[in-house]
C-alpha positions in Angstrom: -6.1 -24.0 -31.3 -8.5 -21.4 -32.4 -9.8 -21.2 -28.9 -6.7 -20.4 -27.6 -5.7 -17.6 -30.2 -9.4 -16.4 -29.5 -8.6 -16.3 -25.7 -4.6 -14.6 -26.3 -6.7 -12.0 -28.0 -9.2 -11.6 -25.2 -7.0 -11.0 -22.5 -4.6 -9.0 -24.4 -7.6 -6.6 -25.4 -9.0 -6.7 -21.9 -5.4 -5.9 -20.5 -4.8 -2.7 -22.8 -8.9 -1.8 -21.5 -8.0 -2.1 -17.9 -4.6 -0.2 -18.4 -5.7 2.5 -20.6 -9.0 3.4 -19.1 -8.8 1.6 -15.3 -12.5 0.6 -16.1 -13.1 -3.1 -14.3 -15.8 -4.7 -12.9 -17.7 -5.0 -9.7 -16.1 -8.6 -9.0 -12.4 -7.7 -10.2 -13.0 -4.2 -7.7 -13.6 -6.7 -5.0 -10.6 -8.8 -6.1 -8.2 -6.0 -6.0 -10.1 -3.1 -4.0 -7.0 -2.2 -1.6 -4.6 -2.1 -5.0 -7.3 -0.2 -6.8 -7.4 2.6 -4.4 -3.7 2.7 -4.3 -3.8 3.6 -8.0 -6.8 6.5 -7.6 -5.2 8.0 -4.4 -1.7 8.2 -6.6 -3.5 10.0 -9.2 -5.2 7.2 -11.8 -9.0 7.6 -12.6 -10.0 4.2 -11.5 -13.7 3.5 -12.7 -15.9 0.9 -11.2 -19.2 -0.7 -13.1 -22.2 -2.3 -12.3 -24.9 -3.7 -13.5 -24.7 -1.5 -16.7 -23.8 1.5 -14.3 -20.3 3.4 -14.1 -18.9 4.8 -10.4 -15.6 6.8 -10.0 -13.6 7.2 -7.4 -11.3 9.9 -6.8 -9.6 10.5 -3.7 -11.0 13.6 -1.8 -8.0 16.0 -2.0 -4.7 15.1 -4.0 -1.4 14.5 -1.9 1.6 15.4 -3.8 3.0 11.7 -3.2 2.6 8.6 -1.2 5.1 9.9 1.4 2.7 12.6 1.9 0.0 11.0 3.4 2.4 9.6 6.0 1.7 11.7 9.3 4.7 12.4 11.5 4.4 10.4 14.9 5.2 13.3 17.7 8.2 11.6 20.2 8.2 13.1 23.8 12.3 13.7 24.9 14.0 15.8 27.6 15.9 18.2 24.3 18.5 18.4 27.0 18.9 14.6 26.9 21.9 13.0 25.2 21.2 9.7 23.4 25.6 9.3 22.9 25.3 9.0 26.8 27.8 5.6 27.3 25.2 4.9 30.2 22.3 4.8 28.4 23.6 3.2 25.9 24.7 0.0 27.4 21.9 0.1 29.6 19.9 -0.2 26.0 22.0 -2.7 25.0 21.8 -4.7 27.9 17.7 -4.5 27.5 17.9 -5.1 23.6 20.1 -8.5 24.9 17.4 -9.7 27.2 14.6 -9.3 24.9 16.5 -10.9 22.1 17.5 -14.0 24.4 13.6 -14.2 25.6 12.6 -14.0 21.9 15.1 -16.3 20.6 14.8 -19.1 23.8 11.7 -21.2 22.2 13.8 -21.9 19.1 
């Protein structure tokens, strides 16, 4: 019983560590690298150590969100082309339909 109250107490204080200063290991950094630089690139000082030594990361410039980093993909269309066209419309339909039966014809 004093084992387990020891190890409540352990991770509770190593939870409020982690969450307060973002300070974790070389091994948890592995674990969780992708998550980790999520939190650093949206602003959290994320600290790595090892072997007695501390590394920081901080991202190189600091977007004002995480839609920012998104770059816009540039779509090349006739701007005199009408996409409410009736034609092409249920000519996309039609090629949605096929692709859908294709995709659906092995279940």
């Amino acid at each position: 019983m004093r084992i387990k109250r020891m190890y409540i107490a352990y991770a509770q204080e190593r939870t409020l560590w982690y969450t307060r200063r973002m300070e974790v290991p070389i091994t948890q950094f592995r674990r969780q690298i992708f998550a980790l630089v999520t939190k650093a690139l949206d602003g959290s000082e994320v600290w790595v150590t090892h072997k007695g030594r501390r590394v920081k990361i901080v991202p190189e410039d600091q977007p004002p969100s995480r839609l920012g980093r998104i770059t816009p993909m540039e779509v090349m269309v006739d701007p005199k082309f009408d996409m409410d066209d009736p034609a092409f419309k249920a000519e996309w339909l039609s090629e949605m339909e096929k692709e859908w039966e294709k995709d659906w014809a092995g279940l």
